[in-house]
C-alpha positions in Angstrom: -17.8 -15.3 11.6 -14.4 -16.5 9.7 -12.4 -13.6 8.5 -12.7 -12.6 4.8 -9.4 -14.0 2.9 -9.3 -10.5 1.6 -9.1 -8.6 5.2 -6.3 -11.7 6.1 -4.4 -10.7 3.3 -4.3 -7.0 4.1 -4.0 -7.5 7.7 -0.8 -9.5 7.0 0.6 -6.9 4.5 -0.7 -3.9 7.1 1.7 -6.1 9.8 5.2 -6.8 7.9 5.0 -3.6 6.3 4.4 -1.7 9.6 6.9 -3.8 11.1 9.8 -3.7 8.2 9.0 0.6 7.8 9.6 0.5 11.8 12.5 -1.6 11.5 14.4 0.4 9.2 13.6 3.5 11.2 15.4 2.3 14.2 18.1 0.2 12.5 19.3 3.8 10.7 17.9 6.1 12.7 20.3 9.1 11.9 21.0 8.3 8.6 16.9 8.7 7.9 17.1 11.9 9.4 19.9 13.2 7.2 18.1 11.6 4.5 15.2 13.2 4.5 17.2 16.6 5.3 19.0 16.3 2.2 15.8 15.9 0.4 14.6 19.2 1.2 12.0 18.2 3.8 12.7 18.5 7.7 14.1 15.3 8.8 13.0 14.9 12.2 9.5 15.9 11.3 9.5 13.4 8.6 11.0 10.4 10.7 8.0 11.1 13.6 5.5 11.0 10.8 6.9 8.0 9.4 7.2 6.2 12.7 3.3 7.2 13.7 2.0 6.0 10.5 3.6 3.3 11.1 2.5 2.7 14.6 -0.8 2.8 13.3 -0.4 0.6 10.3 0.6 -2.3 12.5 -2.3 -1.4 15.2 -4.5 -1.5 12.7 -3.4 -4.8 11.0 -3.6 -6.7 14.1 -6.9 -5.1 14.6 -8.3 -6.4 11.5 -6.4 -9.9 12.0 -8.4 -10.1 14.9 -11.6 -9.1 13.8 -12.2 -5.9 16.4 -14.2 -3.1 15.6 -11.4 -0.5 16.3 -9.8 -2.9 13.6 -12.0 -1.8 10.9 -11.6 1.8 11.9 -8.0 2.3 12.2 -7.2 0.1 8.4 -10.3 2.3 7.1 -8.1 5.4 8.4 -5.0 4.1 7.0 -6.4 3.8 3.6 -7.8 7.4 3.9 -4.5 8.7 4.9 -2.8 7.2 2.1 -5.2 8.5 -0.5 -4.8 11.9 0.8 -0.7 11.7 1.1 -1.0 10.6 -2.5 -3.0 13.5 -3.6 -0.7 15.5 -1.3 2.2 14.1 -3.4 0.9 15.1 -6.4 0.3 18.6 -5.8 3.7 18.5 -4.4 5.5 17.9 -7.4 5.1 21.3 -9.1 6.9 22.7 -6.0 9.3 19.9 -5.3 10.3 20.2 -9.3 10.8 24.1 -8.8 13.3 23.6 -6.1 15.4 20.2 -7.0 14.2 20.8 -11.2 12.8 18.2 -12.8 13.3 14.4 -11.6 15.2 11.9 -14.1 12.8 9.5 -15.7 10.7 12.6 -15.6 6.8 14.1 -14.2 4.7 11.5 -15.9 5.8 9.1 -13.8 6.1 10.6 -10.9 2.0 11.6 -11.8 0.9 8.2 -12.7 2.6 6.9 -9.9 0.9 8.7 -7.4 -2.6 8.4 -9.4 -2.1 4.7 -9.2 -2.1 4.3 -5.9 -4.7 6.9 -5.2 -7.0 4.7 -7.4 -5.7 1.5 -5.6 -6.2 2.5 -2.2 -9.5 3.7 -3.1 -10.5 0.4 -4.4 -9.1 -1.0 -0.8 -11.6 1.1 0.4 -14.1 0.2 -1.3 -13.8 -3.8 -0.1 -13.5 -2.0 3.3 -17.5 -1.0 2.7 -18.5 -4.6 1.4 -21.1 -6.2 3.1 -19.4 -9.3 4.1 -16.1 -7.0 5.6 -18.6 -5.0 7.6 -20.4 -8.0 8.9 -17.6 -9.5 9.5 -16.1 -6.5 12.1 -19.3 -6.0 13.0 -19.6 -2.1 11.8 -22.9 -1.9 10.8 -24.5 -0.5 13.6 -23.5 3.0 12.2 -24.9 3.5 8.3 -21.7 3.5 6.1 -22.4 7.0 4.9 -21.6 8.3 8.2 -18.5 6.2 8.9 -17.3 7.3 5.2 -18.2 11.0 6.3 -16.4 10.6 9.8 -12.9 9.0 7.9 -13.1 11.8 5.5 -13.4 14.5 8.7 -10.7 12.4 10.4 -8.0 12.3 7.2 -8.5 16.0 6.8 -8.1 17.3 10.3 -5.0 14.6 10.6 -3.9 16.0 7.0 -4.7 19.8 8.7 -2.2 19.1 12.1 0.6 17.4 9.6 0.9 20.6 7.6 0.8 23.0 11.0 3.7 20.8 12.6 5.3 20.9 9.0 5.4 24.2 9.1 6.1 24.7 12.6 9.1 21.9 12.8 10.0 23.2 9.2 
């Protein structure tokens, strides 16, 4: 079955983002780490996350460029994470606000910014669930109510260990 142009798309963008985040992450390295220090957030903790999300990002992309199953699953994942580190954002601002006071251009952007791409990836998900993607990575075989159900278990026990180790590391 030829790949949907949308799944091509994504697959590319997974790829040279994955690969220009990774990039970065070895070319300053340190300076990341102070970085994220200064921000208030633990550096090194921050830097693995980055790296792993990463990791799986360009996994995932060559998955789906490919057409595998595992594909489908790990850029479904992705998308989940990234609605739930948007939502994660959100709530964080309150508390990031109380400890740095309020950013310059000011909360409503910060808000809309995170909203926006809580919607967007959720749309991205949603083409993830079409019948011609599923077809085309052949996912059917499990109803699409139980793969949504197992990437919403998976995002919140992945979501669950990132704030342990945060705490932990932090």
């Amino acid at each position: 079955m030829k790949r949907p142009s949308g799944i091509s798309f994504l697959a590319v963008l997974y790829i040279l983002g994955a690969i220009l985040v990774l990039g970065m992450q070895i070319a300053l390295g340190g300076k990341t780490i102070q970085s994220l220090t200064t921000m208030g957030s633990t550096g090194i903790y921050a830097f693995i996350m980055i790296a792993i999300l990463s990791v799986l990002q360009l996994v995932a992309g060559i998955g789906m460029w490919t057409g595998k199953k595992w594909g489908w699953w790990l850029g479904a994942l992705y998308l989940f994470l990234a609605v739930a580190r948007a939502i994660d954002s959100l709530i964080a601002i309150p508390f990031v606000m109380k400890q740095f006071g309020p950013p310059e251009p000011g909360l409503a952007i910060y808000s809309i910014k995170f909203i926006g791409r809580a919607i967007l990836y959720s749309f991205i998900i949603r083409y993830f669930f079409t019948e011609k993607v599923e077809a085309y990575f052949d996912v059917t075989a499990i109803p699409a109510r139980n793969r949504f159900v197992r990437l919403v278990s998976i995002t919140v026990v992945i979501m669950l260990i990132s704030s342990i180790a945060a705490w932990i590391m932090g």
